[in-house]
TIMI-918117 format. One line per field, with one value per residue (C-alpha): residue number from 1; residue in one letter; x, z, y. Coordinates in Angstrom, 1 decimal, padded with zeros to 4 digits, always signed. Example, Ala and Ser with C-alpha at 12.3 -4.5 7.8 and 13.67 -1.06 7.14 Angstrom:
resi 1 2
resn A S
x +012.3 +013.7
z +007.8 +007.1
y -004.5 -001.1
END
This chain:
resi 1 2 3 4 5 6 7 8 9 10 11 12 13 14 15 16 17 18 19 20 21 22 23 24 25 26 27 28 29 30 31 32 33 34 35 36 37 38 39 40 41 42 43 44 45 46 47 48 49 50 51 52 53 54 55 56 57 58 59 60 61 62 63 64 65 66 67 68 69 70 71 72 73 74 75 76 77 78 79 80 81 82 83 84 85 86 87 88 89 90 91 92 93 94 95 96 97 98 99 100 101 102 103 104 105 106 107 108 109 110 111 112 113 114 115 116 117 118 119 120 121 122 123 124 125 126 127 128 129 130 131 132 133 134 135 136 137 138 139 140 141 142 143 144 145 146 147 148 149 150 151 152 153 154 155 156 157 158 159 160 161 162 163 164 165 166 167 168 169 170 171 172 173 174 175 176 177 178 179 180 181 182 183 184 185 186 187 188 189 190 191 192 193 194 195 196 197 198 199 200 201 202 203 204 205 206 207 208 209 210 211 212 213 214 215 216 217 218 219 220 221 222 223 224 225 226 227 228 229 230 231 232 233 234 235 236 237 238 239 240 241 242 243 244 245 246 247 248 249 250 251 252 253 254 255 256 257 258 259 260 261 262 263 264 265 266 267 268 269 270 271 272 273 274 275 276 277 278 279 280 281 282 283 284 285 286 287 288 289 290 291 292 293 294 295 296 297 298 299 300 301 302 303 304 305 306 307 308 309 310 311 312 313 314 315 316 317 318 319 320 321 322 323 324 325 326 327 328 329 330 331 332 333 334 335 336 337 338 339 340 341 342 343 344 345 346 347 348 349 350 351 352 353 354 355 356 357 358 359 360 361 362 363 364 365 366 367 368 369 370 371 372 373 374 375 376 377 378 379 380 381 382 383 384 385 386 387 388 389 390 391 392 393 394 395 396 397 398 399 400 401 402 403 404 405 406 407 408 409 410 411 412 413 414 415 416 417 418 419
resn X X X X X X X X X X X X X X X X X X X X X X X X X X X X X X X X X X X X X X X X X X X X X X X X X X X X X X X X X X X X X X X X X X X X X X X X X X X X X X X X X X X X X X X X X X X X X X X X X X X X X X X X X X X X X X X X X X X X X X X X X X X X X X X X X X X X X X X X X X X X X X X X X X X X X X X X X X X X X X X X X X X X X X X X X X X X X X X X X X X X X X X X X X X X X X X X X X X X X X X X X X X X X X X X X X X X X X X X X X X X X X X X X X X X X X X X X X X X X X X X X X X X X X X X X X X X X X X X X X X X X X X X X X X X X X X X X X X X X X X X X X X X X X X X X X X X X X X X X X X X X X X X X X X X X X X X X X X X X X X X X X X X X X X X X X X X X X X X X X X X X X X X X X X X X X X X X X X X X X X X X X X X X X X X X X X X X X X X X X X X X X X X X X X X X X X X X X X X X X X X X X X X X X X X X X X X X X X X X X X
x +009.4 +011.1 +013.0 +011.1 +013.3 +012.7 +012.7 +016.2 +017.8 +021.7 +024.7 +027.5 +031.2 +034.1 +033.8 +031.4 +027.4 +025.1 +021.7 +019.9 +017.7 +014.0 +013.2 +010.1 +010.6 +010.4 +007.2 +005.9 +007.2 +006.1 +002.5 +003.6 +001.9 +004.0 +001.7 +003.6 +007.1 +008.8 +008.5 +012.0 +012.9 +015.8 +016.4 +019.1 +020.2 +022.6 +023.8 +025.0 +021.3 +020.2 +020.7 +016.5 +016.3 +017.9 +015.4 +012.0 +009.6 +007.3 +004.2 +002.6 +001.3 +002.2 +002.2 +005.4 +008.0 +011.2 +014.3 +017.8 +018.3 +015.0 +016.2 +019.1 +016.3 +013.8 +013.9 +012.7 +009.6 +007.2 +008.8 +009.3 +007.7 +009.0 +007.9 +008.1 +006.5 +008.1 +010.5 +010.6 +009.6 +011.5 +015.1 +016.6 +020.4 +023.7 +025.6 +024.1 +024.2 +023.0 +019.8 +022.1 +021.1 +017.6 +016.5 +015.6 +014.4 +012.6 +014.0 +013.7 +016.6 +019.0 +022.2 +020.6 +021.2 +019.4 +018.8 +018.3 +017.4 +014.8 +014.6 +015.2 +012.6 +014.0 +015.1 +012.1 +010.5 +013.4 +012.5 +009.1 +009.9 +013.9 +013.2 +012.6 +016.3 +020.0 +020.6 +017.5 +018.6 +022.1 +023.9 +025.8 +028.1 +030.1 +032.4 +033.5 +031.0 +028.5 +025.1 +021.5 +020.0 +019.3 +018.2 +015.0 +017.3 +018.7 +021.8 +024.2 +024.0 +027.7 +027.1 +029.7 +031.9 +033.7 +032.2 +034.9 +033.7 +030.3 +030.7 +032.2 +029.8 +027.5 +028.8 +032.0 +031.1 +033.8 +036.2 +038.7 +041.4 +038.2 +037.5 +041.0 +041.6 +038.9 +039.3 +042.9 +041.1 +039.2 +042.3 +043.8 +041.2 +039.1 +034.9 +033.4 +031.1 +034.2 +033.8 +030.1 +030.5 +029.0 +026.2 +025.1 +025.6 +022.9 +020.7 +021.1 +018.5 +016.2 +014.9 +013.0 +014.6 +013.5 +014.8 +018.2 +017.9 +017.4 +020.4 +022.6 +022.0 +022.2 +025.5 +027.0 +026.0 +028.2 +031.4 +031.2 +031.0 +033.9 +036.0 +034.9 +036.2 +039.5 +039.9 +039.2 +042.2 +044.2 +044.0 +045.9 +049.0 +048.5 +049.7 +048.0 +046.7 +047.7 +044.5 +044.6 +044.6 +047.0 +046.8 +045.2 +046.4 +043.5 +042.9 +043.0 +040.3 +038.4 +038.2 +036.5 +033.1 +030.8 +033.0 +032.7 +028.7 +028.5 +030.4 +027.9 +025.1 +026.3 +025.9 +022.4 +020.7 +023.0 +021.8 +017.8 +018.1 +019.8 +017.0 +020.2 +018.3 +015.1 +015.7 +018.6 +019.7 +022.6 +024.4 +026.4 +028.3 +030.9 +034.6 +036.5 +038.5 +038.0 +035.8 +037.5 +035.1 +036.0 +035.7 +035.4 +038.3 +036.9 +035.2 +031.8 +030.7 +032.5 +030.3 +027.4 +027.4 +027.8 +026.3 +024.6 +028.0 +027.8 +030.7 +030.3 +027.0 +028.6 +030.0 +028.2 +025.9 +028.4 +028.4 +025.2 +024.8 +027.0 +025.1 +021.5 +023.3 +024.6 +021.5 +019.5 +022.0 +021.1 +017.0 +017.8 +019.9 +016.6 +014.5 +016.2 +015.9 +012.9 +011.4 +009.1 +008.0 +008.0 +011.1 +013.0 +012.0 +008.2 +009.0 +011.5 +010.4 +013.4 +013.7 +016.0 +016.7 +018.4 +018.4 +019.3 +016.2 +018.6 +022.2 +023.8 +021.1 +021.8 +017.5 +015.6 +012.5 +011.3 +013.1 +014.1 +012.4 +012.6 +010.7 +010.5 +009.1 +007.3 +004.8 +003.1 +002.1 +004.7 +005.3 +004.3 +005.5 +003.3 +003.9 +002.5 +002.9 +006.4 +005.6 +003.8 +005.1 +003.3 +005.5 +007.7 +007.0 +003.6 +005.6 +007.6 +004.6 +002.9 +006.1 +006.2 +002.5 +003.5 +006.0 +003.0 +004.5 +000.7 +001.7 -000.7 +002.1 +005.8 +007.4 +006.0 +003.9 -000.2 -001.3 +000.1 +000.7 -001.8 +000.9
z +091.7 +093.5 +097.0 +100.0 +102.7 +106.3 +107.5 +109.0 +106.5 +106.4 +104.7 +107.0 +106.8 +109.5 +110.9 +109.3 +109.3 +106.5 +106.8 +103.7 +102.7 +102.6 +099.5 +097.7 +098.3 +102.2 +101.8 +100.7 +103.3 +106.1 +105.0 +105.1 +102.8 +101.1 +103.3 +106.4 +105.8 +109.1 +110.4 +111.4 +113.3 +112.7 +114.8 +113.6 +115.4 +114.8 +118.5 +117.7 +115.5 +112.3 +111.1 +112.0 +109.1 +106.7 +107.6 +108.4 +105.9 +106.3 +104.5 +106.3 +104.5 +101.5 +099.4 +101.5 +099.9 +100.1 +102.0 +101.5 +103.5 +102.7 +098.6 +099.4 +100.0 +097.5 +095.5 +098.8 +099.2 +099.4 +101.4 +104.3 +106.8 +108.6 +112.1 +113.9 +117.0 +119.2 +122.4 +125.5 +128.6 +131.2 +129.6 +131.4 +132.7 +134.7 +131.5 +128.1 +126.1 +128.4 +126.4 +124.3 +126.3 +127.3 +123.2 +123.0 +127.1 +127.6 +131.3 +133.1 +134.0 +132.7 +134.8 +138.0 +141.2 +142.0 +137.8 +137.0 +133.3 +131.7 +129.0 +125.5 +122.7 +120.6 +123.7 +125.0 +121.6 +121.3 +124.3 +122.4 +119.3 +119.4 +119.7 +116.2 +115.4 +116.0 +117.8 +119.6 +118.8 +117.4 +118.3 +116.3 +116.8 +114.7 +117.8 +120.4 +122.2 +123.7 +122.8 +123.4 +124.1 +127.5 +129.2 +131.7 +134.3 +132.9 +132.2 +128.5 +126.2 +124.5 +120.6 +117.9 +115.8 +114.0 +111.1 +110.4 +113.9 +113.1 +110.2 +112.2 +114.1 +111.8 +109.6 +111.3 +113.5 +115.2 +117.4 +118.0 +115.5 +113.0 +113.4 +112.6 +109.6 +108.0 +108.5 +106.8 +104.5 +103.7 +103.7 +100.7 +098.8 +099.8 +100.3 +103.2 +100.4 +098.9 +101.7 +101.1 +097.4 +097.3 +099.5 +097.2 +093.7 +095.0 +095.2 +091.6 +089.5 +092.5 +093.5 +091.0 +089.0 +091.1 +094.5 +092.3 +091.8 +095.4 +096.4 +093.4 +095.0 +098.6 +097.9 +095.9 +098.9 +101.1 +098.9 +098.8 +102.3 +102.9 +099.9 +101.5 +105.0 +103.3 +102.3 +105.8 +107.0 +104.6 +106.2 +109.2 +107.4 +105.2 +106.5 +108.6 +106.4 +107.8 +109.2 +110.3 +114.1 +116.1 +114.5 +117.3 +117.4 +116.2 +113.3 +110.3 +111.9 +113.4 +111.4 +108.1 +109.9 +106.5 +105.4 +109.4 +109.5 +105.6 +106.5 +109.0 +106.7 +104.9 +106.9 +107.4 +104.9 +105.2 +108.2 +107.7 +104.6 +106.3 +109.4 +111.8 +113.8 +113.1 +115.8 +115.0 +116.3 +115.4 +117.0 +114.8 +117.7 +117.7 +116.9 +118.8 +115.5 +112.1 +109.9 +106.2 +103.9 +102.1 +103.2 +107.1 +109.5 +112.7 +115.0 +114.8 +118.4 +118.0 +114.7 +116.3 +118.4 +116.0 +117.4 +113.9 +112.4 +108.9 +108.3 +111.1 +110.1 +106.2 +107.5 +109.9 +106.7 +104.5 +107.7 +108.1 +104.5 +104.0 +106.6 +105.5 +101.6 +103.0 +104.4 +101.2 +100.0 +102.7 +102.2 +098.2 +099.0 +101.3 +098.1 +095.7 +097.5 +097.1 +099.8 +097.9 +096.0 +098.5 +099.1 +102.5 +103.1 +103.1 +105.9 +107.5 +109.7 +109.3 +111.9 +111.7 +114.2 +117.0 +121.1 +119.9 +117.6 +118.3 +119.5 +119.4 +122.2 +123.7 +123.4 +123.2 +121.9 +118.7 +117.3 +113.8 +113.1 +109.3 +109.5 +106.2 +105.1 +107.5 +104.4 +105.8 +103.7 +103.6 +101.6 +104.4 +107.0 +110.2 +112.4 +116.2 +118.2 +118.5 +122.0 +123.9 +121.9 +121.6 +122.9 +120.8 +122.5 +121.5 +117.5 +119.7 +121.0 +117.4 +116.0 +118.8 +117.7 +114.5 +115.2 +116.7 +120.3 +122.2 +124.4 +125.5 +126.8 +126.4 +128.9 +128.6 +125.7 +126.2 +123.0 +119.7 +116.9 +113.4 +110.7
y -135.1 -132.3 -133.0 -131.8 -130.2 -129.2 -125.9 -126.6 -127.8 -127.0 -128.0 -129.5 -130.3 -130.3 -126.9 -125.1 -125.1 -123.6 -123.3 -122.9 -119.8 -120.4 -122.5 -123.9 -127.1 -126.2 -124.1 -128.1 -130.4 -128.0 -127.0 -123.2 -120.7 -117.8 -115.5 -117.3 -116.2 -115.7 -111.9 -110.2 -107.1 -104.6 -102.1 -099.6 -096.5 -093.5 -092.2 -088.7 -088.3 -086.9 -082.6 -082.4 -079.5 -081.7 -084.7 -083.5 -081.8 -079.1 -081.1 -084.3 -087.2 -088.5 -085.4 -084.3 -082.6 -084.9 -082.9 -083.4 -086.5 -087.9 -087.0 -090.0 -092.6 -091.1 -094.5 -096.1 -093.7 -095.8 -098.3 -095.7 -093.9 -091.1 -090.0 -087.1 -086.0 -089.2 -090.4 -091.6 -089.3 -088.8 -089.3 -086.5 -088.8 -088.4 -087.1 -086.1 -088.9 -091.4 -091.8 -094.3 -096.9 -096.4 -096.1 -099.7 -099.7 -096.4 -096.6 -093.5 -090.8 -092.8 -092.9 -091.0 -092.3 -095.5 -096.1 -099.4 -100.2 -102.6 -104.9 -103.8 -104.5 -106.2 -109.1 -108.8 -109.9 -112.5 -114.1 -114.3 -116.0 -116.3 -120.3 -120.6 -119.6 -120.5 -117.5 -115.6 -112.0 -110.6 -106.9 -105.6 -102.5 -100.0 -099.5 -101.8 -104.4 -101.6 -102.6 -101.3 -104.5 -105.2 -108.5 -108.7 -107.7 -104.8 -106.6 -104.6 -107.7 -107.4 -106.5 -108.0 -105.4 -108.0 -109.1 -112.3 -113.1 -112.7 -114.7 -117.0 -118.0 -118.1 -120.6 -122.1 -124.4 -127.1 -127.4 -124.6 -125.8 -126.7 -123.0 -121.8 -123.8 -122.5 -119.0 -119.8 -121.7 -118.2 -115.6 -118.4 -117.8 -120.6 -120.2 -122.6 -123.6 -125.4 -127.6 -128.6 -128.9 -132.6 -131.7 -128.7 -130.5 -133.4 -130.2 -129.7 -131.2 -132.0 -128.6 -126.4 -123.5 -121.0 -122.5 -122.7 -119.3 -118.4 -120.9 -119.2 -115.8 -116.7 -118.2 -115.6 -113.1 -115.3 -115.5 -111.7 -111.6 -114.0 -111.4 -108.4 -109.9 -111.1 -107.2 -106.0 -108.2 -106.8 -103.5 -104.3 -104.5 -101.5 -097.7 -096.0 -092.5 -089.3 -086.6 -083.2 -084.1 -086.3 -089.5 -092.5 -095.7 -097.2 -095.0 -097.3 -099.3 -096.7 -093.6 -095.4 -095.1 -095.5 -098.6 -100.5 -099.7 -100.9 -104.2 -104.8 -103.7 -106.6 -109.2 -108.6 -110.1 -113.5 -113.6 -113.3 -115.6 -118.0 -117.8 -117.5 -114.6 -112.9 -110.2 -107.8 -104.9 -102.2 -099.2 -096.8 -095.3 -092.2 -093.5 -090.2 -090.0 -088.4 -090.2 -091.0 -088.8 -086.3 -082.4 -084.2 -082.8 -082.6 -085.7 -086.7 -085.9 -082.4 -081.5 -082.6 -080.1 -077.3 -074.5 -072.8 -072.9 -073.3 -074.9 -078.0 -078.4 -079.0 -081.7 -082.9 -083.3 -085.4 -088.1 -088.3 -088.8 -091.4 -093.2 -092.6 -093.9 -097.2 -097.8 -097.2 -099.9 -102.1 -101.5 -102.0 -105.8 -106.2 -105.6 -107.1 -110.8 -112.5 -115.3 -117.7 -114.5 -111.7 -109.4 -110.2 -106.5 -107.5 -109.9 -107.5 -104.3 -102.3 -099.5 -096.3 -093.7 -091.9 -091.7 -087.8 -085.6 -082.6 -083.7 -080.1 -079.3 -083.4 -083.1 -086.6 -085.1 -085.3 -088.4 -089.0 -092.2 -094.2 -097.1 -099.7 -102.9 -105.4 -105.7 -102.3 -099.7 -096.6 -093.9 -091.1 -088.3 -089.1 -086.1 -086.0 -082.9 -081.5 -080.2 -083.1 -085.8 -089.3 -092.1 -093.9 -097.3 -096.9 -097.6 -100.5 -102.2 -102.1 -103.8 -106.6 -107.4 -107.3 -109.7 -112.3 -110.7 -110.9 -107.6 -105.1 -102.7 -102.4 -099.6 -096.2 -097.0 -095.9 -097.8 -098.5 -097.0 -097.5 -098.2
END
C-alpha cells in the first residue's frame, strides 16, 4: 500500500524547508481529482515592448501566417494566443513611460497631478486565493526591486532580482546563521537536499513509480538551480568585459539582460511545483547599459526609439528576440512537467506583453499580448479594432475568473474576454 501524503507535505532539516511537488499519493489522501489541479497566474511583461511589424500578422485566426517573432515560438502555436486590438484608456502620464506601472492597474494618467494608483491584478487575485500558499503572490524583476504589483492602496509591492535570494526564501528557512550556512553549504558544492537525504529515501519504495518520477524531476530542477546560482556568484569575481560605450560600474551584472531574465525564467517552475506561489508576476525592465548580444552596441531604451532606422531597429530585433527565445524555453520547462498527468502549463495561464504596442512613439495602444496555457484552447491571432481598441482588463477580468476570482469587473474592463 502506497503512503498517502497531505497537500503540504515538505521535507525539513535545520534551515531549510521543501515542499514537495504535487504527487499521486496526495491526489488520494485529499479526495482531489486530476481535473482539480490548482490554477496559477503569470504575468510577464517587456517595458520597452515588442518591434509591432515583427510580431503581428496580417491574417486573423488560426490560419495566420506566423512573423518573425511569432516564427521563435512556432513550436508553441497552439499553446498561444496573440491579441491585438487592446490597452488601457486613458494612459496618457507625467513622463512617457509611466504606463510601466499602471499595466497590471489600469489607473488613469499615470503620474498627473493628484494620480493615485490601484491595485494590480495579479494582488488583487492573491488576495483571493493567495491563502492556499506560502507566499500569496511573488515579483520578480530583471532590474532592481521596481515592481508592477500594487496593493489595494496603491502601495509598489518591492519585486526580488536575486534569484539566490529568491531561492532563499523559498527553501532556506531558520535562523539567520541557519540561513548562512547553508548558502555556504551551496557555493561548496553542497545541495539542501543533502540535508533531507533520510527524509527523501523513506519516500523510496512507498510512493508509486510515477510520483518517483515527478520527485526525480522536481529535484533535479532544484540542483540546477542551486549550480546555476553558484555560477552567478562566480561572476562577481570575474572581469568586467569591455563595450563600446563608457563602461558602468555595474556592468558585469547588468548588461547580460537575456542571462538575468533567463535566471528568473528558471525559478519559475520550482516555484509552481513546489505550490510556493500560484500568483507570479515579472518585469523585464531597461538596464541603461548595453546588453551582451552579439551585433548590440547601443542601450535598449535608445534602440527603442529608433526612428525608421534600419540599423537600430536590427538590433533592437536581436533583443527582443533573445527575450521572446528564453521565454519559449520557459513555456517548453512548463510543458515538459507533468502534474498528476497534465502539463504545469495546462494549470498555468501564462501571460506576455508590454505597457508599450509602439515604444518609439511611447504609444499604449494596441498592446502586444501572448497569452499560453491555462488549459484554454490557443493556436490563434484575435484582433479587435486598432483604432477603438477593446480593453485589456476585459482579458484580466476573464483570467481572475478563470482563476475561481468571482469578479464581475476589474478596473476599466466592460466584460470579459471569450478565450
Amino acid at each position: 500500500m502506497k503512503t498517502k501524503l497531505s497537500r503540504r507535505s515538505i521535507l525539513r532539516a535545520s534551515g531549510i524547508s521543501i515542499a514537495l511537488p504535487f504527487l499521486e499519493a496526495m491526489q488520494h489522501a485529499s479526495g482531489a481529482q486530476v481535473q482539480d489541479a490548482p490554477k496559477r497566474m503569470l504575468l510577464i511583461c517587456n517595458t520597452l515592448g515588442l518591434h509591432p511589424p515583427s510580431l503581428f500578422p496580417k491574417q486573423t485566426g488560426d490560419a495566420y501566417q506566423a512573423t518573425e517573432y511569432l516564427k521563435i515560438l512556432e513550436s508553441h502555436r497552439r499553446d498561444l494566443t496573440l491579441f491585438s486590438g487592446l490597452s488601457h484608456p486613458d494612459q496618457n502620464g507625467k513622463q512617457p513611460h509611466d504606463t510601466e506601472m499602471t499595466w497590471l492597474t489600469a489607473a488613469k494618467n499615470p503620474g498627473l497631478a493628484g494620480f493615485k494608483n490601484s491595485i494590480s491584478v495579479d494582488q488583487l487575485a492573491a488576495s483571493k486565493v493567495g491563502a492556499a500558499t506560502r507566499f500569496p503572490s511573488i515579483g520578480l524583476s530583471t532590474h532592481t526591486k521596481k515592481s508592477q504589483s500594487y496593493n489595494v492602496n496603491g502601495v509598489m509591492i518591492p519585486a526580488e532580482d536575486k534569484p539566490s535570494v529568491l531561492f532563499a526564501k523559498l527553501f532556506l528557512k531558520g535562523s539567520e546563521s541557519e540561513v548562512a550556512r547553508e548558502r555556504q553549504k551551496l557555493s561548496d558544492g553542497q545541495s539542501v537536499l543533502d540535508a533531507v537525504a533520510n527524509q527523501t529515501r523513506s519516500l523510496s519504495g512507498k510512493i508509486s513509480a510515477d510520483d518517483q518520477h515527478r520527485l526525480d524531476s522536481y529535484f533535479e530542477a532544484i540542483r540546477e538551480a542551486e549550480r546555476e546560482l553558484v555560477l552567478a556568484e562566480q561572476w562577481l569575481d570575474r572581469p568586467k568585459p569591455v563595450v563600446r560605450d563608457e563602461q558602468p560600474d555595474d556592468v558585469s551584472d547588468q548588461a547580460d539582460l537575456i542571462g538575468r531574465t533567463q535566471a528568473l525564467f528558471s525559478m519559475i517552475p520550482l516555484i509552481l511545483r513546489s505550490d510556493s506561489s500560484r500568483v507570479i508576476s515579472l518585469v523585464i525592465q531597461d538596464h541603461l547599459v548595453v546588453p551582451k548580444i552579439a551585433g548590440v552596441s547601443a542601450e535598449h531604451h535608445n534602440l527603442s526609439h529608433h526612428g525608421q532606422d534600419p540599423e537600430k531597429i536590427r538590433q533592437l530585433k536581436r533583443i527582443e528576440s533573445g527575450l521572446l527565445a528564453s521565454f519559449g524555453e520557459l513555456l517548453s520547462e512548463l510543458s515538459s512537467q507533468d502534474e498528476l498527468g497534465l502539463r504545469l502549463l495546462d494549470s498555468t495561464t501564462v501571460l506576455f506583453g508590454s505597457n508599450l504596442g509602439n515604444a518609439n512613439a511611447h504609444d499604449p495602444r494596441n498592446l502586444p499580448i501572448l497569452l499560453a496555457g491555462g488549459g484554454m484552447k490557443h493556436g490563434k491571432h484575435v484582433a479587435y479594432d486598432a483604432q477603438r481598441n477593446t480593453p485589456l482588463c476585459n482579458l484580466f477580468l476573464s483570467l481572475l475568473q478563470r482563476m475561481g476570482v468571482e469578479q464581475d469587473q476589474f478596473a476599466s474592463s466592460t466584460g470579459v474576454l471569450t478565450i
